[in-house]
C-alpha positions in Angstrom: 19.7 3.5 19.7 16.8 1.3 19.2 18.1 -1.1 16.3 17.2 -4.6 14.8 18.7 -7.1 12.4 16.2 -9.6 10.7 17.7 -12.7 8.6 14.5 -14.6 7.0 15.8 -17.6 5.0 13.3 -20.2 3.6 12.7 -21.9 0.6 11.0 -19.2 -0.8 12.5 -16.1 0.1 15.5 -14.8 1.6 15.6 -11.4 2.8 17.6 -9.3 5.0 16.4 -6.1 6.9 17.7 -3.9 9.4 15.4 -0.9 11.4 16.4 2.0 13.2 13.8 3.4 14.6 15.7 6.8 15.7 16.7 7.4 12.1 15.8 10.0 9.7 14.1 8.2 7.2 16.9 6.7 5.2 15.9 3.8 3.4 17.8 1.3 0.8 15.1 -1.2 -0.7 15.0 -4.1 -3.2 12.2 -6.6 -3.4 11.9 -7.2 -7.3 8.6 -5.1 -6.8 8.6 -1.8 -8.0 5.6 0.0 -6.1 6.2 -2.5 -3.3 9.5 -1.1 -3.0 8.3 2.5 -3.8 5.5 2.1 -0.3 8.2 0.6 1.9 10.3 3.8 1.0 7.4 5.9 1.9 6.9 4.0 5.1 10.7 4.6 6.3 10.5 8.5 5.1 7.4 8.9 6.6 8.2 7.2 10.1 12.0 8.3 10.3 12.2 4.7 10.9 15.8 4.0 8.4 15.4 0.7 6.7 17.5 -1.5 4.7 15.3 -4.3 2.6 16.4 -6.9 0.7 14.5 -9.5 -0.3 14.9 -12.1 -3.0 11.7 -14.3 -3.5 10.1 -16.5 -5.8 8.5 -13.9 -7.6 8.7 -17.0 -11.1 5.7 -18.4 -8.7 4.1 -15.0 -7.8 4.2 -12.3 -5.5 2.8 -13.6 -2.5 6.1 -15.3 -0.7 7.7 -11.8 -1.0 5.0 -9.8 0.5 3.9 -11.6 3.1 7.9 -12.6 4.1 8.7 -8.9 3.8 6.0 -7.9 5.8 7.0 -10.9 8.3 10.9 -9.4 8.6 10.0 -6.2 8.7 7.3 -6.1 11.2 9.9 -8.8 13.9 12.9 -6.0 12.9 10.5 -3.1 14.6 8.9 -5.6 17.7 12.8 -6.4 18.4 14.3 -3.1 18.3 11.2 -2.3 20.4 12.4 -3.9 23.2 10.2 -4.2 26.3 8.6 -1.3 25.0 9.8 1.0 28.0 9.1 4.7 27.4 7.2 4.7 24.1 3.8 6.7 23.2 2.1 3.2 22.0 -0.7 5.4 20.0 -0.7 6.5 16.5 -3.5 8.0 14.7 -3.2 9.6 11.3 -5.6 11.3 8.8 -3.9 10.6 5.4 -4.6 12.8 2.5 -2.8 12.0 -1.4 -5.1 14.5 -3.6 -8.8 12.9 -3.7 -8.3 10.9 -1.4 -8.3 10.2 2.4 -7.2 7.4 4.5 -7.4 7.2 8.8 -5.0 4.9 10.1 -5.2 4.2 14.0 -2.3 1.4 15.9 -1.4 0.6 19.2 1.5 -1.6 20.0 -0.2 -3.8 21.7 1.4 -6.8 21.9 -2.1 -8.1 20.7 -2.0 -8.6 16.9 -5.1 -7.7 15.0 -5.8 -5.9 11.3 -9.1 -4.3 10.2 -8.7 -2.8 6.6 -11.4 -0.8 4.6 -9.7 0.3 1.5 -11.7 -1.0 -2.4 -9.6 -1.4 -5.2 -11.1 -1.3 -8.4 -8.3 -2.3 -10.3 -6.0 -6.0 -10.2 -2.5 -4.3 -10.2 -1.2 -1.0 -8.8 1.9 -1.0 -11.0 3.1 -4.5 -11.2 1.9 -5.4 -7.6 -0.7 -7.2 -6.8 -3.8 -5.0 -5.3 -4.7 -8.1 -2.8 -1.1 -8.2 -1.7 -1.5 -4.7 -0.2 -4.0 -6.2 2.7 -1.8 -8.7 2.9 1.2 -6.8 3.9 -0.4 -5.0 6.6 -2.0 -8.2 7.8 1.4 -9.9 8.1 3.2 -7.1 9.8 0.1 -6.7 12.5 0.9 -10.0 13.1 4.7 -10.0 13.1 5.2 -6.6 14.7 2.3 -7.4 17.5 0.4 -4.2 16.8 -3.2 -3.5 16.7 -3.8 -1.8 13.6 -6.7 -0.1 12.2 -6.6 1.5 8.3 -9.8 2.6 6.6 -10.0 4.6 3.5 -12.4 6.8 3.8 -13.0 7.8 -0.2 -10.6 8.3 -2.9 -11.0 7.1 -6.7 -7.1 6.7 -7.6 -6.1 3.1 -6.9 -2.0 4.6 -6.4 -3.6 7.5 -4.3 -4.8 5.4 -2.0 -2.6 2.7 -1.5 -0.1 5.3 -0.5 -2.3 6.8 1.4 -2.4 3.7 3.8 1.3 3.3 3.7 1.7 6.9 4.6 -0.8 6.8 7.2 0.8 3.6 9.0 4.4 5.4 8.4 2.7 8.8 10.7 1.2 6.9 12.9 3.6 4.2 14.1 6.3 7.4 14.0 3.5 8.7 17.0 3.4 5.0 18.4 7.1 4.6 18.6 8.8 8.0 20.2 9.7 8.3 23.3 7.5 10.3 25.6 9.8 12.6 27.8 7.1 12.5 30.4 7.2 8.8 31.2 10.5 7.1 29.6 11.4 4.9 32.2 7.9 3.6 32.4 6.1 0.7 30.2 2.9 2.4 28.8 0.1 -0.5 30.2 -1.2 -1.0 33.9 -0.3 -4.4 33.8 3.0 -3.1 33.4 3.9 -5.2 30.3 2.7 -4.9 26.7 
């Protein structure tokens, strides 16, 4: 089974999480954010990635430490239980509808980092978290997972609608990106034979 353990300690934040990316979707979650925790959840349901998230942060400062650190662990957990990659699709692309609205979300594990994200808030909070944090999540687990990840909303009007939206969309698509295709399991997906 394809399985990581991720111990982040710093001054600001200690967090523990564990991935399997074979799983079902079984999640246990507990960042001090409510609809933080509530879009991790959907992004282990949705990817039938399990995940176990714990995070304690200096949330007395604000919510920033937590995020990004969450993101960090979360996104090293999946690039480790990865492996050398052998064996897995590498693509995901997902059309994400929640009611009114609809999100695309494209990756590739790449091993080459990189966020674009399109998505407008109109509002400062999307229950108590931060609506800037949500880019910010993404952009930190690009960058700790090493995926090349692409999420543009392509209209909605409900700020919640569409910031699960993304979540769900990245949850589809990485669930594409990570199974193993039967045709070519013993076989790194790149022609230069690593990724």
């Amino acid at each position: 089974m394809r399985k990581a353990d991720i111990h982040r300690n710093t001054a600001e934040t200690q967090i523990d999480v564990t991935v399997n990316l074979d799983g079902t979707g079984i999640y246990s979650v507990s960042t001090g954010i409510g609809f933080f925790d509530h879009m991790i959840e959907q992004l282990s349901r949705h990817s039938l990635i399990d995940m176990d998230v714990k995070t304690v942060g200096d949330l007395h400062v604000d919510q920033h430490h937590t995020t990004e650190d969450t993101a960090i662990a979360i996104g090293e957990a999946v690039a480790k239980a990865l492996g050398d990659k052998r064996g897995i699709s590498r693509y995901g692309n997902v059309y994400s509808p929640m009611d009114e609205t609809l999100t695309r979300v494209s990756l590739d594990i790449s091993g080459r980092p990189w966020l674009v994200f399109k998505a407008p808030f109109t509002v400062q909070r999307i229950g108590e978290w931060d609506a800037e944090m949500v880019e910010h999540f993404f952009h930190s687990f690009a960058q700790a997972a090493g995926i090349t990840l692409h999420i543009e909303n392509l209209y909605g009007s409900n700020n919640h609608h569409i910031v699960e939206s993304c979540f769900k969309g990245l949850a589809r698509a990485l669930r594409q990106a990570v199974e193993i295709d039967p045709r070519k399991a013993d076989a790194i997906p790149s022609t230069k034979g690593i990724l």
